[in-house]
Each structure stands twice: as C-alpha cells, then as structure tokens.
Backbone bond lengths (Angstrom), bond angles and torsions (degrees), N, CA, C in turn:
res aa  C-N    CA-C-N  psi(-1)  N-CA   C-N-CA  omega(-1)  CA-C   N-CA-C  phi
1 X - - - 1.461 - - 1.530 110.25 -
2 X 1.338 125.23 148.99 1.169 124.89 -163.92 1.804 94.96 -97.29
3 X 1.547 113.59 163.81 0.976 122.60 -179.84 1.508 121.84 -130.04
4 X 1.237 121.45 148.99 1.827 121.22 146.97 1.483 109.97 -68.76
5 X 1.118 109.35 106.06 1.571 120.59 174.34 1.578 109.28 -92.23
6 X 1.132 131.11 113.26 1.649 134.45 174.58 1.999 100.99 -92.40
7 X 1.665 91.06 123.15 1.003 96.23 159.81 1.518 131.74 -97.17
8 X 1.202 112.06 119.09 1.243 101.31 -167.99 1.756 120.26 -94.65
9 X 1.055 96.05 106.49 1.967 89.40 -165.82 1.643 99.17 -94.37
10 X 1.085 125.67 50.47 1.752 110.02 158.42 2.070 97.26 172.36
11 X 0.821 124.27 172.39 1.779 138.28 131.25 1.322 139.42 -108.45
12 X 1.498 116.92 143.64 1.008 106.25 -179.68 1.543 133.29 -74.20
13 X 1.193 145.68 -133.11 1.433 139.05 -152.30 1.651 78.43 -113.18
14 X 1.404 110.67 161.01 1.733 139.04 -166.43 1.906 81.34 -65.74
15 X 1.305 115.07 -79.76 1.154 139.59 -154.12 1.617 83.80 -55.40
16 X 1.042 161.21 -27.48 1.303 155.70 -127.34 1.742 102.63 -121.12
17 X 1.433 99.45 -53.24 1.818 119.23 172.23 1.459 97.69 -64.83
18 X 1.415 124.78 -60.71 1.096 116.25 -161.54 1.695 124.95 -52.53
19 X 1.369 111.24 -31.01 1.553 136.11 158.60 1.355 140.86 -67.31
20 X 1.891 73.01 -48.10 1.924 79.09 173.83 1.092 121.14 -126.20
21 X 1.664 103.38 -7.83 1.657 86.78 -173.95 2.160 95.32 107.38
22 X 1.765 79.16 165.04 1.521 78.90 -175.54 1.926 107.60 -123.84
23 X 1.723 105.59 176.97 0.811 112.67 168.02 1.882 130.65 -5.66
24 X 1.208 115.30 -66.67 1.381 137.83 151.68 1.069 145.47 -14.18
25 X 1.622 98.85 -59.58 1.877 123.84 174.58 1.179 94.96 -79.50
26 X 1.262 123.43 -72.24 1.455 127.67 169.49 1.658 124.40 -2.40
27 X 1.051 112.02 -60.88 1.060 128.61 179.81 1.943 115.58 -82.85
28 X 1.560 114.19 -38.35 1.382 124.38 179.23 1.555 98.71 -55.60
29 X 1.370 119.11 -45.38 1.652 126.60 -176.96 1.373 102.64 -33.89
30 X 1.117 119.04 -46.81 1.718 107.52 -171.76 1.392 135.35 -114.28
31 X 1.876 103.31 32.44 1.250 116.29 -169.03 1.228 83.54 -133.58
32 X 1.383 114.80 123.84 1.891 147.04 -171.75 1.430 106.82 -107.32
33 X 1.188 129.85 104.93 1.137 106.35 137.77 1.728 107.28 92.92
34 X 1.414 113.55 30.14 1.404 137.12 -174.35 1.419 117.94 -147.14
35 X 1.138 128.36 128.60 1.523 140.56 -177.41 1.540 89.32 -61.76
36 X 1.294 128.72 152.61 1.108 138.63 -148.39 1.769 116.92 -164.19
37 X 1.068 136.50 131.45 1.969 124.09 -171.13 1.511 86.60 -150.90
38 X 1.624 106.30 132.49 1.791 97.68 153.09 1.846 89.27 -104.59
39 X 1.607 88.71 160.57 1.476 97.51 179.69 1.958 77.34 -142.99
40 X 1.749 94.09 121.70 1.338 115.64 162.85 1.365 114.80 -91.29
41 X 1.639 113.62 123.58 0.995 127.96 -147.50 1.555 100.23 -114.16
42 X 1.421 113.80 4.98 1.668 116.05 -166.57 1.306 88.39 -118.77
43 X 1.494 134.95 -18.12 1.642 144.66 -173.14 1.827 92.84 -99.88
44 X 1.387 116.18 3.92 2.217 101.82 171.59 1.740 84.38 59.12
45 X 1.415 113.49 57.33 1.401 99.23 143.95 1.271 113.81 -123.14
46 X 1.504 125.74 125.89 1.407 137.16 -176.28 1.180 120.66 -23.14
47 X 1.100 112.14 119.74 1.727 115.15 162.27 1.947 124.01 -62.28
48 X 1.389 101.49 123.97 1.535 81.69 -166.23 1.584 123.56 -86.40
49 X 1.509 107.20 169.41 1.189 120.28 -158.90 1.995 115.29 -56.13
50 X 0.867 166.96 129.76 1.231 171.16 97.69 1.539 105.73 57.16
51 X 0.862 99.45 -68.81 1.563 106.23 178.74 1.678 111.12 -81.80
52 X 1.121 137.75 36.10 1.583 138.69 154.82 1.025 83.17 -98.98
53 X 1.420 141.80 -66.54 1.271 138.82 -118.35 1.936 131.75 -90.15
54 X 1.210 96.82 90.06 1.456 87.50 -171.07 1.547 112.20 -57.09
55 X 1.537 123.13 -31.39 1.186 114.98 -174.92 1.756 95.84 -159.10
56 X 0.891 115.08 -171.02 1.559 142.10 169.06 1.208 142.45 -132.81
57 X 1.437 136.46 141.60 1.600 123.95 169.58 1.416 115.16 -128.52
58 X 1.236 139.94 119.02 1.016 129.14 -175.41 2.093 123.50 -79.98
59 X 0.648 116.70 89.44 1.351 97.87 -176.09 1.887 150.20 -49.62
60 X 1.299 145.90 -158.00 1.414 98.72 170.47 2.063 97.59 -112.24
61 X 1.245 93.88 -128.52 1.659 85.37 -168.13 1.486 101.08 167.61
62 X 1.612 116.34 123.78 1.028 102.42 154.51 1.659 155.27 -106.44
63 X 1.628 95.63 50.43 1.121 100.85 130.62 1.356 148.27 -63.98
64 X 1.573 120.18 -166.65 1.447 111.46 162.11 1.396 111.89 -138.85
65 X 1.270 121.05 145.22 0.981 137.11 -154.76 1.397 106.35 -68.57
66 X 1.459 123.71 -39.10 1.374 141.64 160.32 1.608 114.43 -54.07
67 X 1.167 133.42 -4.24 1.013 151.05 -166.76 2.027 95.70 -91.14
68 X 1.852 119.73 -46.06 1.244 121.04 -179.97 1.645 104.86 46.74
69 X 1.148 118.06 40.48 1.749 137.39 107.96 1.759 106.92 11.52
70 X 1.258 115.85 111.24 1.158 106.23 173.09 1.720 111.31 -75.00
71 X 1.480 127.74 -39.94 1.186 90.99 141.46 1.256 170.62 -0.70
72 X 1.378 100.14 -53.92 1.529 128.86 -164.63 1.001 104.53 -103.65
73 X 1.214 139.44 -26.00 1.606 159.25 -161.31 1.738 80.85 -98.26
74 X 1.025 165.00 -61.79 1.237 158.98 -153.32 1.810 94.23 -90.80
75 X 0.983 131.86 -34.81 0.978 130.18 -174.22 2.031 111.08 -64.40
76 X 1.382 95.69 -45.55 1.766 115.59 173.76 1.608 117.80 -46.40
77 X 1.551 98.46 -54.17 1.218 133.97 175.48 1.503 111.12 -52.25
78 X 1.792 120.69 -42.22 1.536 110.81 175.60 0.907 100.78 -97.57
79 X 1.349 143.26 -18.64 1.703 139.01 153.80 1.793 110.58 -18.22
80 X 1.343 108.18 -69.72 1.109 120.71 169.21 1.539 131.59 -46.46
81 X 1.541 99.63 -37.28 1.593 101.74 -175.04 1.631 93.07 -75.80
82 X 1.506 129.45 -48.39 1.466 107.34 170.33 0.815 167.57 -113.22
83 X 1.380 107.66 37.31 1.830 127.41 133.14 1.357 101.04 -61.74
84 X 0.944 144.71 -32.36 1.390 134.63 -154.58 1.384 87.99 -78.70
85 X 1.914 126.51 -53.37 1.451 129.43 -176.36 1.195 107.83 -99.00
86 X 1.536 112.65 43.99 1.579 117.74 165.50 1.526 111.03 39.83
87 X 1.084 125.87 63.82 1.811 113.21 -178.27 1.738 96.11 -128.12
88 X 1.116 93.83 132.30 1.832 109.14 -177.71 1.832 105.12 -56.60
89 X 1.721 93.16 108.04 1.255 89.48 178.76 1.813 100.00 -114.23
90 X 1.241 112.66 161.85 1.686 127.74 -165.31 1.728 89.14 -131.49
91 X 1.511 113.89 122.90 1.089 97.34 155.20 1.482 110.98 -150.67
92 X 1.512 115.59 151.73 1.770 127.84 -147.34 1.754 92.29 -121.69
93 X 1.600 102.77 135.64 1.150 103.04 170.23 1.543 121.79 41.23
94 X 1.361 110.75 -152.80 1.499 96.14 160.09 1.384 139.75 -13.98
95 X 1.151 114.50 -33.93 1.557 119.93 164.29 1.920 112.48 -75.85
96 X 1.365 108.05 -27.19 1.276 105.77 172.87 1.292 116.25 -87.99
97 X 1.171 138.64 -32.83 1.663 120.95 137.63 0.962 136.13 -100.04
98 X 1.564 129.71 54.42 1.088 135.83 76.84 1.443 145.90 -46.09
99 X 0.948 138.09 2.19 1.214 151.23 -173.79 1.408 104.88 -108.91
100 X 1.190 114.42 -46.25 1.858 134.76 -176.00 1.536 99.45 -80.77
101 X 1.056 125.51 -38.22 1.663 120.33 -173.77 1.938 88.04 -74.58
102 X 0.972 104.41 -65.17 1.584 107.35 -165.37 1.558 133.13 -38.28
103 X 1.559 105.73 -27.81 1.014 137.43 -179.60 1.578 101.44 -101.73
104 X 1.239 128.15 -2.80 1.671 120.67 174.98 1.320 114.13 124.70
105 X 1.659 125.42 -43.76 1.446 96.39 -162.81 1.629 101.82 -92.32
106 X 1.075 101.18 -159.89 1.875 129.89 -160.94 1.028 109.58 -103.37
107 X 1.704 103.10 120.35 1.630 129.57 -171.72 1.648 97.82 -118.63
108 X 1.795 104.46 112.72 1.319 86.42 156.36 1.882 107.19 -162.10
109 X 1.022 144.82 -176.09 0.928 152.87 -179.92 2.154 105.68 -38.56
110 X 1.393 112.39 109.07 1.446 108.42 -178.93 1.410 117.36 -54.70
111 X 1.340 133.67 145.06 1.973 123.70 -149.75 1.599 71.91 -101.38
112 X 1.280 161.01 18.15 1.265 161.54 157.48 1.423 119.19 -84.65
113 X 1.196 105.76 -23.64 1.789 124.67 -166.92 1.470 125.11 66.82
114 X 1.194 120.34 -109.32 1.603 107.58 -175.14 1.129 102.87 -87.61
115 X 1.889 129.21 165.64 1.153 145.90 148.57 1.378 96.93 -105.33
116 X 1.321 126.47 121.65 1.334 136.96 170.70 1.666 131.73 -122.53
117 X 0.959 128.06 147.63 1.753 117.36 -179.87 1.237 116.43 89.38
118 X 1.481 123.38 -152.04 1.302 150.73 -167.94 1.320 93.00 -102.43
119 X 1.872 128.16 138.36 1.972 106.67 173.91 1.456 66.22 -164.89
120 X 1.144 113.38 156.19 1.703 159.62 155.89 1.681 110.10 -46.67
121 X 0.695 113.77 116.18 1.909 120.86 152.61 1.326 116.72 -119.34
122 X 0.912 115.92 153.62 1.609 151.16 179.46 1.489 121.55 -107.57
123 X 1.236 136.05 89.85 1.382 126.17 166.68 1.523 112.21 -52.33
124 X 1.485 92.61 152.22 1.702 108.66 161.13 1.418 130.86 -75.29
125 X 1.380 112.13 164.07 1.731 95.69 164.94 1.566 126.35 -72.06
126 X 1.272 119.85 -5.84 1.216 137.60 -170.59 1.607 90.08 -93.50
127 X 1.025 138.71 -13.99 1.729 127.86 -166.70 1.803 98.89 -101.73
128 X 1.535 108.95 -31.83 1.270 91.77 156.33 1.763 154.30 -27.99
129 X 1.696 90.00 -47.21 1.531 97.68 168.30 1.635 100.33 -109.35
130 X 1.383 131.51 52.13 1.210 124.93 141.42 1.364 146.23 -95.58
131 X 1.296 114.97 133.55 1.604 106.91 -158.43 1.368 123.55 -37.39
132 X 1.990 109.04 -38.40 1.411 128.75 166.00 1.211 132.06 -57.32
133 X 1.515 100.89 -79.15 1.582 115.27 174.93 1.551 117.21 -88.07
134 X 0.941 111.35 25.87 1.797 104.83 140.27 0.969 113.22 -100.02
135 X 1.450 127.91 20.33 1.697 121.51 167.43 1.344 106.57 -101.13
136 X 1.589 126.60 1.18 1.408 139.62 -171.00 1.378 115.77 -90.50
137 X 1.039 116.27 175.92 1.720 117.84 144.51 1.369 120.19 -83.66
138 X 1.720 94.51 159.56 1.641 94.38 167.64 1.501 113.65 -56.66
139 X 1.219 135.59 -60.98 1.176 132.81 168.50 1.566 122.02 -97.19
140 X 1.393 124.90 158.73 1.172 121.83 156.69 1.594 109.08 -175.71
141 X 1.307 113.72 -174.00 1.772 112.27 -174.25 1.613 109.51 -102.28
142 X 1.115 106.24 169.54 1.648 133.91 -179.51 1.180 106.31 -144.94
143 X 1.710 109.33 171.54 0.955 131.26 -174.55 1.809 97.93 -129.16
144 X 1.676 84.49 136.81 1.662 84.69 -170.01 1.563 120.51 -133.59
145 X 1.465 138.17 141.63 1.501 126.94 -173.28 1.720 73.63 -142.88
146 X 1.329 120.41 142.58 1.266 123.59 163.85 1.911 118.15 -173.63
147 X 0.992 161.73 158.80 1.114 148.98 -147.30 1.830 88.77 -176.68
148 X 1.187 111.07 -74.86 1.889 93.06 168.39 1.684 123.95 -105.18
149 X 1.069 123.12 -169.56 1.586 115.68 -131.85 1.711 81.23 -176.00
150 X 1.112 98.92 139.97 1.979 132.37 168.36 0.977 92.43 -89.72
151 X 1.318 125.98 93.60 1.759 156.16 -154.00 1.392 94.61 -104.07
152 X 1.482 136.35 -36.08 1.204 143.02 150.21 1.562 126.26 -104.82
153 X 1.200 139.30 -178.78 1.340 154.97 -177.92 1.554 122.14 -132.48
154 X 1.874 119.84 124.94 1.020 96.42 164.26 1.270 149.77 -58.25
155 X 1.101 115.10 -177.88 1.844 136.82 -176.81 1.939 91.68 -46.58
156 X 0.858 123.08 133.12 1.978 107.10 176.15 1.320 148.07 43.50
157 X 1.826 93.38 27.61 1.433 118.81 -171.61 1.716 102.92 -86.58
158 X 1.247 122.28 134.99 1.102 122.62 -174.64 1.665 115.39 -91.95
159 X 0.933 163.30 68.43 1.786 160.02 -172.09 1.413 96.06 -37.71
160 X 0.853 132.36 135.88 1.580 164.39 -140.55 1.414 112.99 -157.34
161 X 1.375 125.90 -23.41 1.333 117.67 -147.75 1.993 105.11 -175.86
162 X 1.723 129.62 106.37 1.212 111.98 163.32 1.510 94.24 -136.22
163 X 1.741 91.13 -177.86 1.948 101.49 153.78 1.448 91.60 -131.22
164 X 1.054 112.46 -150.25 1.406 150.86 -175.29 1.428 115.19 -73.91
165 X 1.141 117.30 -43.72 1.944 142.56 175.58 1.881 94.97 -79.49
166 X 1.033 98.91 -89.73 1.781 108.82 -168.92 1.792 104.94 -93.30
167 X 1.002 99.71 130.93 0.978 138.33 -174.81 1.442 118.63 -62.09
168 X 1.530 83.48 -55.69 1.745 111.93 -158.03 1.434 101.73 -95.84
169 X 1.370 141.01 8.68 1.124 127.87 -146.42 1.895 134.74 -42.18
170 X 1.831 80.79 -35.55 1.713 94.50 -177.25 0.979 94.89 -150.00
171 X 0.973 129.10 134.45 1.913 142.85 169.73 1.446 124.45 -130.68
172 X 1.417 127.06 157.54 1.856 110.59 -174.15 1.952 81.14 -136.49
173 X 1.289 72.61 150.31 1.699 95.93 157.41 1.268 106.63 -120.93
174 X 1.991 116.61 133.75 1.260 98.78 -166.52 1.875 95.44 -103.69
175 X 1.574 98.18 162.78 1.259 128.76 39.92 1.516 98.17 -128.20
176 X 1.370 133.01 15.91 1.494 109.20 158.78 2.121 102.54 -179.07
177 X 1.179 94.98 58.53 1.629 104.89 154.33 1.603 111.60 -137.96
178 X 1.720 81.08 128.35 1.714 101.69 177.76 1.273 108.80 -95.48
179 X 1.178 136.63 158.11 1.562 150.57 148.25 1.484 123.08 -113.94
180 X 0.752 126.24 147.11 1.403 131.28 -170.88 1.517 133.17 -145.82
181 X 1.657 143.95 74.51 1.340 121.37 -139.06 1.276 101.62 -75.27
182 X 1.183 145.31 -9.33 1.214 151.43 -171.63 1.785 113.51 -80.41
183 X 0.852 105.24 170.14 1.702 109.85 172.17 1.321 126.33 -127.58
184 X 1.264 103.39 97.67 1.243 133.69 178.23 1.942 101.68 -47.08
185 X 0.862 104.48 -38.38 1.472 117.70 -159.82 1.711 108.69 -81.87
186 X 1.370 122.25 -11.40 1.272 118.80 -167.47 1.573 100.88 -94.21
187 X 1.454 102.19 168.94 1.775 102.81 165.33 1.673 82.94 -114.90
188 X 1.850 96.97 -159.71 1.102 112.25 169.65 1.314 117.07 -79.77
189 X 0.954 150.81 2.85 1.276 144.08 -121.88 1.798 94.25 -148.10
190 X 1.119 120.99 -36.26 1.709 155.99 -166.45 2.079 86.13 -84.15
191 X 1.640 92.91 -70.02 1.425 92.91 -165.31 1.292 115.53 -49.78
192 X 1.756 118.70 -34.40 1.619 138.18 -158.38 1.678 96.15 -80.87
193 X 1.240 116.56 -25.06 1.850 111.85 170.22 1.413 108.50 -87.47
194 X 1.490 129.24 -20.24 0.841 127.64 179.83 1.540 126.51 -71.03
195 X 1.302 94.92 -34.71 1.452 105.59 -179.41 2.308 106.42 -83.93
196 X 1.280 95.36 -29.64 1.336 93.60 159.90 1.399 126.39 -50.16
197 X 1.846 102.97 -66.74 1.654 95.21 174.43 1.345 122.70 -49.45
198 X 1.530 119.59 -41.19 1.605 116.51 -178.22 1.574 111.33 -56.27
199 X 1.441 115.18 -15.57 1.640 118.40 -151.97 1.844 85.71 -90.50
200 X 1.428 121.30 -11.80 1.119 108.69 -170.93 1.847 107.42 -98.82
201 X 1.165 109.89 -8.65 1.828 113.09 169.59 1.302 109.39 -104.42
202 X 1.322 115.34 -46.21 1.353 111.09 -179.43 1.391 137.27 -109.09
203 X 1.627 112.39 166.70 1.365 105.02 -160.01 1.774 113.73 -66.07
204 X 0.398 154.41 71.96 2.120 152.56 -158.62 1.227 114.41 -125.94
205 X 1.171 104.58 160.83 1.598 118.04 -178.01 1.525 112.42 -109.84
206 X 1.262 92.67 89.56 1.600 99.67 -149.62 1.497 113.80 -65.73
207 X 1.892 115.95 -25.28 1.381 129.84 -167.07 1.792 85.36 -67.84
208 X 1.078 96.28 -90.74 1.754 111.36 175.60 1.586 113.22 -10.96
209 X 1.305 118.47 -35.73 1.515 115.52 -171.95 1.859 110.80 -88.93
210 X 1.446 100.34 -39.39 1.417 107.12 172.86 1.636 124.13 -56.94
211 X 1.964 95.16 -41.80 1.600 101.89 -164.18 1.702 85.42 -71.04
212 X 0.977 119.99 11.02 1.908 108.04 -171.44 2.038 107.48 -105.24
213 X 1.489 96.84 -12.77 1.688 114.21 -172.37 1.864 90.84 -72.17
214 X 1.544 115.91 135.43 0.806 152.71 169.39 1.757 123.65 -95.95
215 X 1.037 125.11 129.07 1.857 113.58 154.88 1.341 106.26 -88.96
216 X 1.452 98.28 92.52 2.043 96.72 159.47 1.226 104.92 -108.95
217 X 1.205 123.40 163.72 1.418 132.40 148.45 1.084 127.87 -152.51
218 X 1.625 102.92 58.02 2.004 112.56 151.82 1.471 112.77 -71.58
219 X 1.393 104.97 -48.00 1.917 85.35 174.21 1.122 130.22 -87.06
220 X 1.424 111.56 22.88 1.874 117.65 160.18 1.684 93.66 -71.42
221 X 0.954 106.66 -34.65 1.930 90.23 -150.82 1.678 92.42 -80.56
222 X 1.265 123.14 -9.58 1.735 128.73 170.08 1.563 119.83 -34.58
223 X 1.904 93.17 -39.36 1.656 114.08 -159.16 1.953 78.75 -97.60
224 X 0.958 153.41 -79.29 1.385 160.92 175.85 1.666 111.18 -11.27
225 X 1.457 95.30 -64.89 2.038 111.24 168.09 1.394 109.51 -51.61
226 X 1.444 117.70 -45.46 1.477 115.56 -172.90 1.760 113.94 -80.59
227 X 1.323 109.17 -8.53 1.772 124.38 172.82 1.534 110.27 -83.34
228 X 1.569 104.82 -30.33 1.355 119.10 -155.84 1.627 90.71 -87.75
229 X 1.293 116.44 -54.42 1.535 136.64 166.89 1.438 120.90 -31.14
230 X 1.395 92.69 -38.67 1.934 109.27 -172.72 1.467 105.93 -84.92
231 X 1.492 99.26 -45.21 1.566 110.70 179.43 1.870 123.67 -56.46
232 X 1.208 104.25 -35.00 1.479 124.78 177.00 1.313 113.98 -85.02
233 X 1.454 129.99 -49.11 1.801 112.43 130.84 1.544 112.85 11.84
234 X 1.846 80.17 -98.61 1.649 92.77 -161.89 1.452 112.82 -53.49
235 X 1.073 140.89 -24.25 1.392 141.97 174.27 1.502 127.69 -56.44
C-alpha cells in the first residue's frame, strides 16, 4: 500500500518535545485514516522509493536552507524527482523553501528579519480555484517562526497566500505541490513555547508578541485537505 511519508528534516527544542511532542505528531494529528511513515532524514534514513509514495510532507527544521546541508541537498534532489512523477508534495517552512530553492528561485535570510507569532494572511485570487485553499477564507491567522524566506519564486509558481512581511506566504506548483511558510502544524499553545525559546537568543519583546498569539485553526485543516487530496488520488 502506498503511503504519506513525512519527512522530517530537523526537531524542535528538548523542552518543546518534552511537552508537546515533535515536529511529526504535530502534523500526524490531522491525517485520518491514511497509512502514514516519518523517514528522518538528519538520522541517514532513506528516502523512499517513487512508487510507495502516494504523497509527501515536508516538515520545517531548524536549520537553514542556505546552510546546503548534505542532507538537504538530497532532499532538493527528490523534490525534483516528484514533480517530475507528479506525487502530491506538502511542504512547511523549511520545506517551503526548500521546495522554491530546488526548483530555482532565491532562498535567503528575509532583509526584514524575523516573522514571529500569530500574523494575518490574505489569499490570492488564484487560491480561489485551488483544490486547498478554496476551502479557506479570504483572510485568516497563522502561526509563524521564520528567519529566511523564498525571496523569489519559481518559473510557474502560483502565490496563493501573502501579508505585508512575506510575500510568498503559500505558493503551488501545478499540478499538485503546495508550500506554505507558515505552520500549518502548530496550535496555540506550540506557538506560545515557541516564541519563549526564541525569547531566550534573541533580542524580542517577548510579552508584546505572545499577548498577539491567537487559537486559530484554518491552517490546521491545510495539512487534513492535502491527506484528503492524496487520498482521492488514490481512489
């Protein structure tokens, strides 16, 4: 039987797993009723073959993509093989630029600096007729940790998704890979440690950023649509 394989390219902070859990679970929460594999990709565990794969998710990571990670550099590399074999790929944060570097455009540190917290997006008119985000609103919130940014877009990448800060927020390559810089995968609760650990390297105003964290969850159902998406495929 074919699977959604999540790649997981990083973990989050000790204190973060220990509470909540990681990258992984996060994301398993909203996939029903689908054969399912993480393959850790920072532990040299194989990337799988083409034909298992009904779909993919990329996860985020803190690394950086600019970093060209031999890892990550293999990771670019099967990016390519599936678009090439059309297989529904999902990719979060780091996985969303990755996806954009791999395919050509320019990943590098946002000249804005961090995107942090709870922030607003805006769909496009083009997200209207998307299989995903026409199940959304025109607007709604996310949860955000980010430091670089797909500063450009590929060759026939569609934008789906900005604010005011990022640009790029969500983009598709058709006929069926999403990107997303946001995290679909967090709650509130995920985001509110998140902004803690950052409060301990960097300079921030950490009260101010929290009282701004929200419980939404329109872009939980992002990771759910794209299971649901994969699932109807195979059917």
């Amino acid at each position: 039987m074919k699977k959604i394989y999540i790649i997981k390219a990083g973990t989050t902070f000790d204190n973060i797993v220990e509470k909540y859990g990681d990258f992984e679970h996060w994301i398993l929460k909203y996939i029903d009723d689908f054969s399912t594999q993480i393959i850790d990709i920072q532990q040299n565990e194989q990337l799988p073959k083409f034909e298992n794969c009904a779909g993919v998710i990329i996860t985020g990571s803190h690394a950086m993509v600019t970093q060209e990670l031999p890892w990550s550099l293999k990771i670019e590399a099967f990016i390519k093989e599936l678009l090439k074999h059309k297989i529904p790929l999902l990719g979060i944060c780091y996985g969303h630029q990755l996806i954009a570097k791999s395919l050509g455009a320019e990943v590098n540190y946002h000249p804005k600096g961090m995107e942090l917290g709870t922030v607003n997006i805006s769909l496009s008119q083009e997200a209207q007729n998307d299989e995903i985000f026409k199940h959304l609103p025109q607007t709604f919130d996310v949860h955000v940790v980010h430091s670089q940014s797909a500063l450009t877009l590929p060759l026939n990448a569609i934008v789906l998704a900005s604010n005011e800060f990022e640009k790029n927020h969500a983009f598709k390559i058709e006929p069926n890979i999403w990107a997303v810089q946001f995290h679909p995968e967090y709650d509130e609760n995920i985001m509110k440690a998140y902004i803690s650990e950052v409060a301990k390297s960097k300079n921030i105003n950490e009260d101010e950023i929290l009282a701004k964290v929200k419980d939404t969850n329109y872009s939980n159902k992002i990771i759910k649509l794209f299971a649901d998406f994969v699932k109807n495929k195979q059917s």
